[in-house]
N, C-alpha and C positions, 0 to 999 in steps of 0.2 A: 884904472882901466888898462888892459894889456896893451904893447906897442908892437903892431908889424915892422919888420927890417926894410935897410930904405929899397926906394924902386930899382928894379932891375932892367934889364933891355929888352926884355919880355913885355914888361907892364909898359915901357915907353912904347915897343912896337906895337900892342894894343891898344893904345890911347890914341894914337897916330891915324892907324888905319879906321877906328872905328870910326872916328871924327871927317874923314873923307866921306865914310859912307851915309851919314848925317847931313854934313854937307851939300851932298849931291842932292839931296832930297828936298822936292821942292816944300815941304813943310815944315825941314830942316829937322830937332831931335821931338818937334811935336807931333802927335795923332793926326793923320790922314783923312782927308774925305770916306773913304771906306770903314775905318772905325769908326765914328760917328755914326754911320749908318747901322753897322751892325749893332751899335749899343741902343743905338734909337727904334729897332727893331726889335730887338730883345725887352726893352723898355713896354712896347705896344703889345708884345704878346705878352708878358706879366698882368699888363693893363684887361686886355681880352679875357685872360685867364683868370682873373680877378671878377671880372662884372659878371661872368658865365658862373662861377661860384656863385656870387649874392644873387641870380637871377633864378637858382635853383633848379634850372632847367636839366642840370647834366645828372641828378638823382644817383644812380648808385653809382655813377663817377666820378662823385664832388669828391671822393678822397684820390681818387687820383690825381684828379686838376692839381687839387693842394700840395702833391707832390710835385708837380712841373710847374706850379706857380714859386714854390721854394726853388725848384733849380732852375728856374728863368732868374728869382732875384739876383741868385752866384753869378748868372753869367752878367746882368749889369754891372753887377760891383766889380767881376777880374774883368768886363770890356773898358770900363769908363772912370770906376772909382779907384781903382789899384793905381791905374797910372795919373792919377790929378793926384794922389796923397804924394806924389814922386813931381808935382808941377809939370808933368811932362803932355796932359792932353791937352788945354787950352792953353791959349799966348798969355792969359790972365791971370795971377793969384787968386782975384776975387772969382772967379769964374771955376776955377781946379777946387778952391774950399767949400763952394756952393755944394760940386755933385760931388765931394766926397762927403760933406752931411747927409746930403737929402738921398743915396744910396745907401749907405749904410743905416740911415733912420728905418730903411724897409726892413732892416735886418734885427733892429733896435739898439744899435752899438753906435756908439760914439765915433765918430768919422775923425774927429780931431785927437783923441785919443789913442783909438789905433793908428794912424797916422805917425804919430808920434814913438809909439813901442816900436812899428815897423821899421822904423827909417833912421831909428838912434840907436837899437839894440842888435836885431836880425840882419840889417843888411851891413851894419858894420861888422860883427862879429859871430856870421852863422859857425854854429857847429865847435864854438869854443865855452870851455869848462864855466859856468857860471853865468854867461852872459847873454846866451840866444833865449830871448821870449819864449821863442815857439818850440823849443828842443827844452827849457828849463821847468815849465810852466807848472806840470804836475807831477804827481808821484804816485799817479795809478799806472800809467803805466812806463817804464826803463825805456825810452828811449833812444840812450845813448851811453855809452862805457862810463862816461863820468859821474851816471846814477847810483845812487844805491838800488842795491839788492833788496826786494821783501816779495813775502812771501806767495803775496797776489800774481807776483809774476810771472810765477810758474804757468801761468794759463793764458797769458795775456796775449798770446796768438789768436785763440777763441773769441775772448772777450773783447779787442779792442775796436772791430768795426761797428759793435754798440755803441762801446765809448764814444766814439769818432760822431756820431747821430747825434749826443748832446753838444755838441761843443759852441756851438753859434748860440744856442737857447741858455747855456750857463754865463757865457761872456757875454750876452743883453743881461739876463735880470739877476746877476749877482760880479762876476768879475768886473766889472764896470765898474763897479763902484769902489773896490777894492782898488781899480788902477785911477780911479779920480783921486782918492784920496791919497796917493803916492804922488801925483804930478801934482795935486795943491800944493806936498810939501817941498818936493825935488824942483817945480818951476812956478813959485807962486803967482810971478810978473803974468802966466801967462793965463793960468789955470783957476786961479784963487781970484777970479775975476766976476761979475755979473753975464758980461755973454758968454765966456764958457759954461757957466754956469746953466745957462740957456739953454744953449747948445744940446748941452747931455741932456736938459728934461725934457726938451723938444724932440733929441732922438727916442725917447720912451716914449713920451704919448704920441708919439704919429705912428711907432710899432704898434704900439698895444690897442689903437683906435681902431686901425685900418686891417689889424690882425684877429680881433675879438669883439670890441664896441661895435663896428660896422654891421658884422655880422650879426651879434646879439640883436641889432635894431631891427634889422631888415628882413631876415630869414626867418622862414618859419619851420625853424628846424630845430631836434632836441638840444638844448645845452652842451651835452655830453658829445653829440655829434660835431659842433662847430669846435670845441674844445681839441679833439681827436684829430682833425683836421686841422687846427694851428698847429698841434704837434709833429703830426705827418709834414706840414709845410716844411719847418725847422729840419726837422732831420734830413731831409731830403736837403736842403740847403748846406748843414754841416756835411751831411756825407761829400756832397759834391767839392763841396772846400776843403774839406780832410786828405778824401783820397786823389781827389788830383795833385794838391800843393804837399802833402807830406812825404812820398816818395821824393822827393828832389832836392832833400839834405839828408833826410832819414831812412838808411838803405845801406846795404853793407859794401856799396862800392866807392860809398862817400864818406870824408879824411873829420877827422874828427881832433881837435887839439888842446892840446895841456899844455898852458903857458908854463914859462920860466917861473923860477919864483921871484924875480924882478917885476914878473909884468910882460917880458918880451914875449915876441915869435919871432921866431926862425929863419921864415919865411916874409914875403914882401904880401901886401892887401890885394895886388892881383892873381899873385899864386894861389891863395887862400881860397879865394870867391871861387876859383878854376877846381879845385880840387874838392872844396864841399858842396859845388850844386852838379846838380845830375840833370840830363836833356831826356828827353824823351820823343822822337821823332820831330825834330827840332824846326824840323821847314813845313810842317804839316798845314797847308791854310787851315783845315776844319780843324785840329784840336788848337794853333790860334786862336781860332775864334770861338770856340766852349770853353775855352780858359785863358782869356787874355791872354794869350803868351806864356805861361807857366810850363809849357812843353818846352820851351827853350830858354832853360831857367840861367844856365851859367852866362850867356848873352844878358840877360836881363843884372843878372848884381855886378857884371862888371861894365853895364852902360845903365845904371838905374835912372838918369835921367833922361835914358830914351822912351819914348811911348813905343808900347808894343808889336805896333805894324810894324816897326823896324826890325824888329828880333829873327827873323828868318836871315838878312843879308848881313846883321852882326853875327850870327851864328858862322856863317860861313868863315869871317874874320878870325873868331876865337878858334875854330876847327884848324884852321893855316897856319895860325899862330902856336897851336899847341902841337902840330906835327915839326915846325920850323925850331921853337927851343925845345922840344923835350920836356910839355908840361902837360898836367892831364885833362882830359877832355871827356866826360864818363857820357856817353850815349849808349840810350837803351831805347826799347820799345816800350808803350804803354803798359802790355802784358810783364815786359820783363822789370821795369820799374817797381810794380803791385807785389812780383816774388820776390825783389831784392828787399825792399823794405818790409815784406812778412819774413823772409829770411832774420832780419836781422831782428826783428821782433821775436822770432826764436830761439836764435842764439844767446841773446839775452835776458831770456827767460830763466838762463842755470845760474845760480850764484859764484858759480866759480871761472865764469868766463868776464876778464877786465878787457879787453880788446875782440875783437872780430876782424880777419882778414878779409883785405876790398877786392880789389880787380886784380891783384900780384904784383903791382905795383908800390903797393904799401900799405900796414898796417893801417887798421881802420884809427882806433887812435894812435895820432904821432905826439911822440914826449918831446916840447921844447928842448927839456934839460938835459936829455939825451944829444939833441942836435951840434 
């Protein structure tokens, strides 16, 4: 696995300050009375959303529902379950592993699996050759300079907020299984077990009961109808996961890197985090609270064990800190985030473009071996 260079006085003054503002906080790096609530409200309106479907009352707006019941589930899993995969919402293990099963089961994904890709792969090494999950995953579409080139790409501006609608519905009833059977072999202590094992079939059938069983029982509506409407649910689900969290490594104003051929980087693991996530109106309560915190993404991977009500007053830290050494701090807006990253989903579109320039500050990807 590649090695960042040791810490600098950068990454100690980050460490430093964040940890005061943690600190002060009377719940310390855990969730707040206010996230609770907002997850537990969000929770209640999926639930609403839900019984108004099976109750068929809402007739030619049951497909709508299904789409606001898909992006109500987003918003429980980035309120509550993003940050229990990170231990950081309840005081409890037992407690943080519960609701990241039983949200992500709404989704039909393995909570302990992704869990696991999140927090071993993406958060150690976003935006580097071979290693990010979420940057490596496919090959429909170029994501990133260190992709190959083909020929679908050409259009992959067009096509890709499609793509982006399957993505939640292919990782329940088919990647899942391909990343089970990668952790039975890479951690069998943990995976190659009977409750893991569980685990995963439990997240399928509580998906697939409460997504189509239910309905099938209760409603007296066509097949083809309740069918249309799990798939509306889903996409609305991925879109909302797509296009909020993919802008904030994938964008041409975020650092993208080639390790040494040792293995190293250049750079130290606070530089790195600083330089490949991108903010997006960073102190916003309301987009906190429709995306966990993903608006203020570089705060989040360099304090990933804080819960997200934190991330507005880390933000401010990383913002002092990158004006104080001279490191980089990429804030955008919502809007400008959506063009940065179709930007660069353009640029990338031509075979003959290996890099993308960021903010003028530095090539999109930076060469270790160069350094």
């Amino acid at each position: 696995m590649p090695r960042f260079s040791a810490q600098t006085d950068y990454a100690k003054a980050l460490r430093a300050r964040g940890a005061a503002v943690l600190a002060a906080s009377p719940t310390g790096r855990f969730a707040d009375r206010e996230q609770w609530v907002r997850g537990g409200v969000a929770f209640a309106m999926f639930a609403g959303v839900y019984a108004l479907i099976l109750s068929g009352v809402a007739g030619g707006w049951g497909f709508a529902l299904a789409a606001l019941g898909g992006a109500l589930a987003y918003v429980v899993i980035a309120t509550l379950c993003h940050d229990a995969s990170h231990y950081s919402l309840a005081r409890t293990r037992r407690a943080d592993r519960f609701v990241v099963f039983a949200g992500f089961a709404l989704a039909g994904i393995s909570g302990a699996l992704w869990a696991r890709r999140h927090i071993r792969t993406h958060h150690m090494f976003p935006n580097v050759a071979g290693t990010d999950i979420d940057a490596d995953s496919t090959s429909m579409v170029r994501l990133t300079p260190h992709h190959a080139w083909r020929p679908w790409h050409r259009y992959q501006a067009a096509y890709a907020p499609f793509l982006y609608m399957v993505v939640l519905g292919h990782l329940a009833l088919y990647e899942d299984f391909l990343h089970l059977r990668a952790a039975r072999r890479e951690a069998p202590e943990t995976f190659a077990t009977w409750a893991a094992t569980l685990e995963f079939a439990a997240s399928k059938i509580i998906h697939l009961t409460l997504a189509l069983g239910v309905p099938l029982l209760v409603m007296d509506a066509p097949v083809a109808n309740i069918i249309l409407g799990y798939v509306i649910a889903s996409a609305a689900a991925s879109a909302m996961f797509v296009i909020i969290n993919v802008g904030t490594h994938i964008c041409d104003v975020a650092g993208f890197v080639d390790p040494r051929t040792d293995g190293t980087i250049a750079h130290d693991w606070a530089t790195h985090q600083a330089m490949t996530a991108v903010d997006w109106s960073p102190e916003s309560r309301l987009a906190i609270a429709l995306t966990g915190g993903a608006n203020s993404h570089a705060a989040h991977h360099l304090f990933p064990e804080a819960a997200h009500c934190h991330n507005a007053k880390l933000s401010r830290v990383v913002s002092a800190c990158a004006r104080e050494f001279g490191k980089p701090h990429h804030v955008l807006t919502f809007a400008g985030m959506m063009r940065s990253h179709f930007n660069q989903l353009q640029a990338l579109s031509r075979p003959e473009v290996k890099a993308v320039r960021g903010d003028g500050q530095a090539a999109t990807v930076i060469s270790a071996r160069a350094a």
